[in-house]
Backbone atoms as SQL, in Angstrom:
CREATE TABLE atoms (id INTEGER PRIMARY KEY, chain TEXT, resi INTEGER, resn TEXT, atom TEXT, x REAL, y REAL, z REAL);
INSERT INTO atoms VALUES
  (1, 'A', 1, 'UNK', 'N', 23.669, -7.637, 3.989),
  (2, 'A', 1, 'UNK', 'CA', 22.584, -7.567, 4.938),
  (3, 'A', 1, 'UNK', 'C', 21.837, -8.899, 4.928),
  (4, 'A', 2, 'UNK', 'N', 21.272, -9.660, 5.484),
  (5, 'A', 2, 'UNK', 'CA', 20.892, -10.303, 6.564),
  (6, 'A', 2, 'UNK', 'C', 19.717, -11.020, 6.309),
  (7, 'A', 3, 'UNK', 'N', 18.481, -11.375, 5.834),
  (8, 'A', 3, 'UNK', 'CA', 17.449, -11.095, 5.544),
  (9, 'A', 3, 'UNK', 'C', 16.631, -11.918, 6.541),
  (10, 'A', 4, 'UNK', 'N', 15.384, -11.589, 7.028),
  (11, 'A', 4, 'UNK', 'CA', 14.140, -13.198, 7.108),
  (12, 'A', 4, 'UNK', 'C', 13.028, -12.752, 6.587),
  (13, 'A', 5, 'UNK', 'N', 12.269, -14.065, 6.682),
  (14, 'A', 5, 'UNK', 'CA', 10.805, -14.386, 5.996),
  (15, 'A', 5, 'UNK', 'C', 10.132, -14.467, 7.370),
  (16, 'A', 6, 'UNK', 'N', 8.878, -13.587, 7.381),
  (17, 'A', 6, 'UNK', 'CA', 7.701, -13.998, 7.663),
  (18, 'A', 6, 'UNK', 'C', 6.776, -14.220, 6.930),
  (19, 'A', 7, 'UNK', 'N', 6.336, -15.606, 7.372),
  (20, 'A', 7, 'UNK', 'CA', 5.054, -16.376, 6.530),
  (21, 'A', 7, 'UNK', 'C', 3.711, -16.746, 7.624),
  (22, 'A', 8, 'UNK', 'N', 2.436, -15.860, 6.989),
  (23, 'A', 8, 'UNK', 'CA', 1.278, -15.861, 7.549),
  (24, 'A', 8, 'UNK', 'C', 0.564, -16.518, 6.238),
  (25, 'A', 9, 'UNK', 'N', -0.440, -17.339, 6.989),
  (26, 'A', 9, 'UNK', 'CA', -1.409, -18.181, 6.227),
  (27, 'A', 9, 'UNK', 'C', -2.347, -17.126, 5.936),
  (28, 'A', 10, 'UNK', 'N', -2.690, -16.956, 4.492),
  (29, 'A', 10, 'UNK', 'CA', -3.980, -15.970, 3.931),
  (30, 'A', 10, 'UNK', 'C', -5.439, -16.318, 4.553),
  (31, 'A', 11, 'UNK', 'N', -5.242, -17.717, 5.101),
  (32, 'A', 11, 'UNK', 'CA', -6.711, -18.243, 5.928),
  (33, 'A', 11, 'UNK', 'C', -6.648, -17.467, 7.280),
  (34, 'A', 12, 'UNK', 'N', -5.509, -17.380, 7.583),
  (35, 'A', 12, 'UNK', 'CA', -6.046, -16.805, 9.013),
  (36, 'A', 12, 'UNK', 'C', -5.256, -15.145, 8.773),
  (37, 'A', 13, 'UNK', 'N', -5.971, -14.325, 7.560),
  (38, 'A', 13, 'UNK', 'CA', -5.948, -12.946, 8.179),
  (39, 'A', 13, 'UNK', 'C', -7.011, -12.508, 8.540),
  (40, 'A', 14, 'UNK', 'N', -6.679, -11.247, 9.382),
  (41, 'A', 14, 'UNK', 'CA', -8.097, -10.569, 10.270),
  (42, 'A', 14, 'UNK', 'C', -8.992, -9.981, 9.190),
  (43, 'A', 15, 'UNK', 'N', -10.176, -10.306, 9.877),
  (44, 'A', 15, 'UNK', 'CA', -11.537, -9.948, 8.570),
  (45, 'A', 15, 'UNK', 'C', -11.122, -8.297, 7.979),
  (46, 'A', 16, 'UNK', 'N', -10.522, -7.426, 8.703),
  (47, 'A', 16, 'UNK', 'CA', -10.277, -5.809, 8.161),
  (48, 'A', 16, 'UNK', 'C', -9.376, -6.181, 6.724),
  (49, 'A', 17, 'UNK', 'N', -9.042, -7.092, 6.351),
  (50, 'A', 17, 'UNK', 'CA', -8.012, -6.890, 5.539),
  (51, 'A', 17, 'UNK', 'C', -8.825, -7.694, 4.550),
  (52, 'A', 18, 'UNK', 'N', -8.854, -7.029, 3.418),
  (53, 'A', 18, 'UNK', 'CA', -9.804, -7.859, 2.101),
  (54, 'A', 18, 'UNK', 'C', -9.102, -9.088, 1.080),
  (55, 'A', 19, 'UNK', 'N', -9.388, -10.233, 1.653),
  (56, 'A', 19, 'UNK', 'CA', -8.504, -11.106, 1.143),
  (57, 'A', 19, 'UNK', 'C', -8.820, -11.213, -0.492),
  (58, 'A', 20, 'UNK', 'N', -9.464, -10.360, -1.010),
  (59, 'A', 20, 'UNK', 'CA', -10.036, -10.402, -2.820),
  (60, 'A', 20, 'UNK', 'C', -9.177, -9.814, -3.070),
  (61, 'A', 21, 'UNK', 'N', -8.439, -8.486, -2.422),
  (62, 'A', 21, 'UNK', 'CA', -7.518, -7.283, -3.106),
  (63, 'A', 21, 'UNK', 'C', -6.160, -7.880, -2.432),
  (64, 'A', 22, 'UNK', 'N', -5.571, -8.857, -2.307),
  (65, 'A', 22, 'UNK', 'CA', -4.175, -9.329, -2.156),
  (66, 'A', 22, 'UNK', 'C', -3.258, -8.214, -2.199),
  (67, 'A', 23, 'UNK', 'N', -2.821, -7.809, -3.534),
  (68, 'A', 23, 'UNK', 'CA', -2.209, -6.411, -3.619),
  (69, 'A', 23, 'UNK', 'C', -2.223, -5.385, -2.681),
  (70, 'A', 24, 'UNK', 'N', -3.304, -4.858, -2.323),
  (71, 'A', 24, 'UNK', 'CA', -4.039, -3.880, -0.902),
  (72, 'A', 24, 'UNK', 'C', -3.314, -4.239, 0.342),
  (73, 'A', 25, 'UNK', 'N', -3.378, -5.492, 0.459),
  (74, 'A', 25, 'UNK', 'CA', -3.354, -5.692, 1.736),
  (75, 'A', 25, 'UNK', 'C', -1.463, -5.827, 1.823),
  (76, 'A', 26, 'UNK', 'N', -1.064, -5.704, 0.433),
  (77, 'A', 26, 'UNK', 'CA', 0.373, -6.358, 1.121),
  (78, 'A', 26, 'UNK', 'C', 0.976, -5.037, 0.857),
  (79, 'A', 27, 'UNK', 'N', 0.558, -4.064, 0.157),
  (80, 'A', 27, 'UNK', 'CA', 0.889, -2.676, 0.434),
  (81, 'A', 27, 'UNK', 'C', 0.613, -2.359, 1.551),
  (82, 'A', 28, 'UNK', 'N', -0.898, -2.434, 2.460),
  (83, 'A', 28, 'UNK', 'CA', -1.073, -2.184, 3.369),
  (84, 'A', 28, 'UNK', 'C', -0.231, -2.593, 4.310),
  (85, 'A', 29, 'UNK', 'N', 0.416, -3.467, 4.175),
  (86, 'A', 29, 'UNK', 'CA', 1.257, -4.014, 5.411),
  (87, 'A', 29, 'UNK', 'C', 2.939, -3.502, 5.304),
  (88, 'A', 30, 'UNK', 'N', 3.238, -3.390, 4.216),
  (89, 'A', 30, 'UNK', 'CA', 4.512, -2.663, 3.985),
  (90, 'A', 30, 'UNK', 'C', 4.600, -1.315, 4.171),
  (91, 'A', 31, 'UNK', 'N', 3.140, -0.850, 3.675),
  (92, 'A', 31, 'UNK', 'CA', 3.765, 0.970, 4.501),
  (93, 'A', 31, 'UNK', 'C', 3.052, 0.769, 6.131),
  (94, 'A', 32, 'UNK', 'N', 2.738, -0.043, 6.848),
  (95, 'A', 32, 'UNK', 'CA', 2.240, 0.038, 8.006),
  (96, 'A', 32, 'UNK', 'C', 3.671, 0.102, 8.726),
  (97, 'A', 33, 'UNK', 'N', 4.551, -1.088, 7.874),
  (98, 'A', 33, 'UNK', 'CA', 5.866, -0.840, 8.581),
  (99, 'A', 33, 'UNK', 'C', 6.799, -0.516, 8.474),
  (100, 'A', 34, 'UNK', 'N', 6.542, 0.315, 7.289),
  (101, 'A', 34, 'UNK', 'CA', 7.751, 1.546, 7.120),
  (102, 'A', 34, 'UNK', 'C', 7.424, 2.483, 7.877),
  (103, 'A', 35, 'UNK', 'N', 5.908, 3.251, 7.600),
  (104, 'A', 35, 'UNK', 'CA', 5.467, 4.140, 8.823),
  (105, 'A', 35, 'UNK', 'C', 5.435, 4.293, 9.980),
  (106, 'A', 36, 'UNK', 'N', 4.767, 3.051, 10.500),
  (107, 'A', 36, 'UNK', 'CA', 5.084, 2.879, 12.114),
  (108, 'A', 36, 'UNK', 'C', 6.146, 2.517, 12.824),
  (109, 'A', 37, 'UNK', 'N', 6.905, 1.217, 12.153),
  (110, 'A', 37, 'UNK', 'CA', 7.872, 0.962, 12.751),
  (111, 'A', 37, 'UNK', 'C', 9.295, 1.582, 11.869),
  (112, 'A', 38, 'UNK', 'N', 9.549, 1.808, 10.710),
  (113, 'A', 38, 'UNK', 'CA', 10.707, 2.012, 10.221),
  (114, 'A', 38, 'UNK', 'C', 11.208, 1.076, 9.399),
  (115, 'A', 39, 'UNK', 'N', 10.407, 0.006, 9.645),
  (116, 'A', 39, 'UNK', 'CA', 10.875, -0.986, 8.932),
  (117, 'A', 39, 'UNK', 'C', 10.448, -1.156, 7.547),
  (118, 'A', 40, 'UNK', 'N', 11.687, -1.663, 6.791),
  (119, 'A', 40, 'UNK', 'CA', 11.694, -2.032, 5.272),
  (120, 'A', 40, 'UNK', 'C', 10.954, -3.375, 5.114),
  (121, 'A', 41, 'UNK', 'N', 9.974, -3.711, 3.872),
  (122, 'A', 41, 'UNK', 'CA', 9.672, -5.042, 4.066),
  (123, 'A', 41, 'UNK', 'C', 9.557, -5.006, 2.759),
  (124, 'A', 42, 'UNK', 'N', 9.904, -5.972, 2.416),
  (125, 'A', 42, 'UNK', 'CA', 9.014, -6.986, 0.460),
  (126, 'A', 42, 'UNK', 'C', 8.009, -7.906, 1.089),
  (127, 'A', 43, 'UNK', 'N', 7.078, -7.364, 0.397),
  (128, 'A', 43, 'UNK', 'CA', 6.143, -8.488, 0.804),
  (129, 'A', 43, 'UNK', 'C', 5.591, -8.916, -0.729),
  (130, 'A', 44, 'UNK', 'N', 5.141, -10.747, -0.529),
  (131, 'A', 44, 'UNK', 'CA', 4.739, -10.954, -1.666),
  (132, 'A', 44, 'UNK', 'C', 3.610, -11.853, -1.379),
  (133, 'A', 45, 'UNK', 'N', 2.887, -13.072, -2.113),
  (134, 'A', 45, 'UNK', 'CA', 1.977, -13.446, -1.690),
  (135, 'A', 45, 'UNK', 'C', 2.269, -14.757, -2.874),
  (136, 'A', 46, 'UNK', 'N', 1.178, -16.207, -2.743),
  (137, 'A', 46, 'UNK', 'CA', 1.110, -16.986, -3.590),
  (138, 'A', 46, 'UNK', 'C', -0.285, -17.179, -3.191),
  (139, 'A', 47, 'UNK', 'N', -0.467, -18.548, -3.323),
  (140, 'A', 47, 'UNK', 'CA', -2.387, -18.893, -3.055),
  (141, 'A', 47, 'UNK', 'C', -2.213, -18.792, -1.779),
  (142, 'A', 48, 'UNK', 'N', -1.915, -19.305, -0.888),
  (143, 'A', 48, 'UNK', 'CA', -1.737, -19.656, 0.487),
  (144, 'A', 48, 'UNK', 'C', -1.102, -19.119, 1.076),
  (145, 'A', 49, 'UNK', 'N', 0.111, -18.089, 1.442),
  (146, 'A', 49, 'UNK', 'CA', 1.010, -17.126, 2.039),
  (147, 'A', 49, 'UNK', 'C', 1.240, -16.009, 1.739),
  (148, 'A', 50, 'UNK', 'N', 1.387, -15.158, 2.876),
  (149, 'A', 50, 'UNK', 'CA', 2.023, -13.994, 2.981),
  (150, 'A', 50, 'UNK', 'C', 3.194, -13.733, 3.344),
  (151, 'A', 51, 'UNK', 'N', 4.716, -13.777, 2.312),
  (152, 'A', 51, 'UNK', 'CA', 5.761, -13.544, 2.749),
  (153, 'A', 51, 'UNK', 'C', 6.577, -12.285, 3.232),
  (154, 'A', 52, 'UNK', 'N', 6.481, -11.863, 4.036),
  (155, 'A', 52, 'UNK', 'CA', 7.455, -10.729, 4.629),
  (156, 'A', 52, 'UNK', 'C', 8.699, -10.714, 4.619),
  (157, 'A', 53, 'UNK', 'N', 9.639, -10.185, 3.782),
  (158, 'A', 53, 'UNK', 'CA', 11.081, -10.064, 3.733),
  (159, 'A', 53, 'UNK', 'C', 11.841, -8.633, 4.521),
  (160, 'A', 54, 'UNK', 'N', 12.442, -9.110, 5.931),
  (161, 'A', 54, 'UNK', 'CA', 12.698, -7.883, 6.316),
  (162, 'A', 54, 'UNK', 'C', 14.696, -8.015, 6.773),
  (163, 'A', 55, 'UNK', 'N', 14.828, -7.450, 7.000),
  (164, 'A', 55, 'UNK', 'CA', 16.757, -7.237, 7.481),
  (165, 'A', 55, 'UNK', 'C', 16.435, -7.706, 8.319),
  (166, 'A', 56, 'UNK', 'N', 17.010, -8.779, 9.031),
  (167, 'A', 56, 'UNK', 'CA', 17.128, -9.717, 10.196),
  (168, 'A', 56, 'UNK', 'C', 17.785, -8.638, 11.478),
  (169, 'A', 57, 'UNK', 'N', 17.888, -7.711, 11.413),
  (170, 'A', 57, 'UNK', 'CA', 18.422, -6.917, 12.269),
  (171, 'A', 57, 'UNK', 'C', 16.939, -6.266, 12.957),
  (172, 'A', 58, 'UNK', 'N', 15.841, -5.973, 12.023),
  (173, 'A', 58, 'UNK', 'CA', 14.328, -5.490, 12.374),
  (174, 'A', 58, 'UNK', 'C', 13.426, -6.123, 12.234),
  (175, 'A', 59, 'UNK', 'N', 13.794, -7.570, 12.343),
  (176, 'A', 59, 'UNK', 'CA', 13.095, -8.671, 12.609),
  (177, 'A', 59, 'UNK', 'C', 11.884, -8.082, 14.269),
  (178, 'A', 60, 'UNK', 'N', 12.443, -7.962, 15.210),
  (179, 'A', 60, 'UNK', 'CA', 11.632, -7.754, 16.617),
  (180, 'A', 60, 'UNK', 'C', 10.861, -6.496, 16.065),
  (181, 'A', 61, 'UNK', 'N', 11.278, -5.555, 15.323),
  (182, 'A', 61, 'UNK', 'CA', 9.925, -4.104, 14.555),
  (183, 'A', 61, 'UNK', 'C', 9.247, -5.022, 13.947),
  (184, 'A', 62, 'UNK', 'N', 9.807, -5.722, 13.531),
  (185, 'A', 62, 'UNK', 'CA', 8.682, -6.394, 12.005),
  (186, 'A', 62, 'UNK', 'C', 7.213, -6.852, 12.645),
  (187, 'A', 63, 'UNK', 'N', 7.541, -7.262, 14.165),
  (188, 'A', 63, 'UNK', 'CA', 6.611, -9.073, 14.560),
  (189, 'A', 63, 'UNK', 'C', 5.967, -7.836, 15.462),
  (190, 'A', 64, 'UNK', 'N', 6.802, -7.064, 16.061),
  (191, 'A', 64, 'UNK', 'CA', 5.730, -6.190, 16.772),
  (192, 'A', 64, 'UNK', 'C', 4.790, -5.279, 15.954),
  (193, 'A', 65, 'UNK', 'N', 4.735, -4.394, 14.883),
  (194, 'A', 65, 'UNK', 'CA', 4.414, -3.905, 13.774),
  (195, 'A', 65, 'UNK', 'C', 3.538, -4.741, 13.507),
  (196, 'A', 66, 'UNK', 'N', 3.710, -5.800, 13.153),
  (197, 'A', 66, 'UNK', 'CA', 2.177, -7.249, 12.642),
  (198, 'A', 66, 'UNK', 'C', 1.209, -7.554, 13.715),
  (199, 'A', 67, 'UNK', 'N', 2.222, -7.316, 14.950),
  (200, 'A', 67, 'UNK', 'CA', 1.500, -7.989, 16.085),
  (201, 'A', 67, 'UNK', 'C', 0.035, -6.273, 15.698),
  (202, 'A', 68, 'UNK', 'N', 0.393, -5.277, 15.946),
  (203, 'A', 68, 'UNK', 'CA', -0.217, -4.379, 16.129),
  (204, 'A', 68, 'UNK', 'C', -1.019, -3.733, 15.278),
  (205, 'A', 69, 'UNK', 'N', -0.929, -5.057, 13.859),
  (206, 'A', 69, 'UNK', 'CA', -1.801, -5.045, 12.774),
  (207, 'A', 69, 'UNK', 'C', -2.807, -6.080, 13.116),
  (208, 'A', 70, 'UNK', 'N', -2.765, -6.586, 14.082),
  (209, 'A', 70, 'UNK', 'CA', -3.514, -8.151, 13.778),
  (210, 'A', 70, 'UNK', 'C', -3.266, -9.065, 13.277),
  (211, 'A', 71, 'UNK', 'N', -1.775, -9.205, 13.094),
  (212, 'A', 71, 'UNK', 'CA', -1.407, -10.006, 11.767),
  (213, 'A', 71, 'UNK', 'C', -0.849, -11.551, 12.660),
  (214, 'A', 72, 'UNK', 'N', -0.446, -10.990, 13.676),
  (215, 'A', 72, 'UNK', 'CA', 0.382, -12.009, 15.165),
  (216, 'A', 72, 'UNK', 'C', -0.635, -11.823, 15.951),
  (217, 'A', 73, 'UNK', 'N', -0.327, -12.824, 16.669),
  (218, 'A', 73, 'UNK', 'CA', -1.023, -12.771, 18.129),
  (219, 'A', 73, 'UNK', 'C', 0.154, -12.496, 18.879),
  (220, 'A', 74, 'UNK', 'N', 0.410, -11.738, 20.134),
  (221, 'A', 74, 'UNK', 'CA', 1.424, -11.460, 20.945),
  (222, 'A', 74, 'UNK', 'C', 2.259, -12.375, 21.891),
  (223, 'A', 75, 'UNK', 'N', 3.215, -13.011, 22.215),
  (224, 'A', 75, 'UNK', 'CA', 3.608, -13.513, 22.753),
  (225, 'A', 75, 'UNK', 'C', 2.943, -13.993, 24.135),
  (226, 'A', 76, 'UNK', 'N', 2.724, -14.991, 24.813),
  (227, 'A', 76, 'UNK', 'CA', 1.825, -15.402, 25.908),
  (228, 'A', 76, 'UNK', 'C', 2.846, -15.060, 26.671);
């Protein structure tokens, strides 16, 4: 299987998400998209990023799923 990375800058997440509890938020985002979208994710974090590891096959669940977290902005 296949994999990609999404990488979001920890500076620009939306104020709902508590950038003190790192942990929280990257659970929060992994069952957002197992739940909503189906999708599997590893997510991990360093000082500066949020990496999303998903099957390159649910790559388009993944970005829509974030988009509908606040995590993306939507395609113009």
């Amino acid at each position: 299987m296949e994999s990609s990375t999404i990488r979001i800058a920890l500076r620009d997440l939306p104020a709902h998400f508590d950038r003190d509890r790192i942990g929280l938020v990257l659970e929060e985002i992994a069952a957002g998209l197992r739940e909503e979208r189906g999708v599997n994710a590893h997510c991990s974090a360093d000082s500066m990023t949020i990496e999303i590891d998903v099957a390159t096959a649910r790559l388009s669940a993944a970005v829509a799923g974030l988009a509908a977290m606040g995590l993306l902005l939507p395609a113009p």
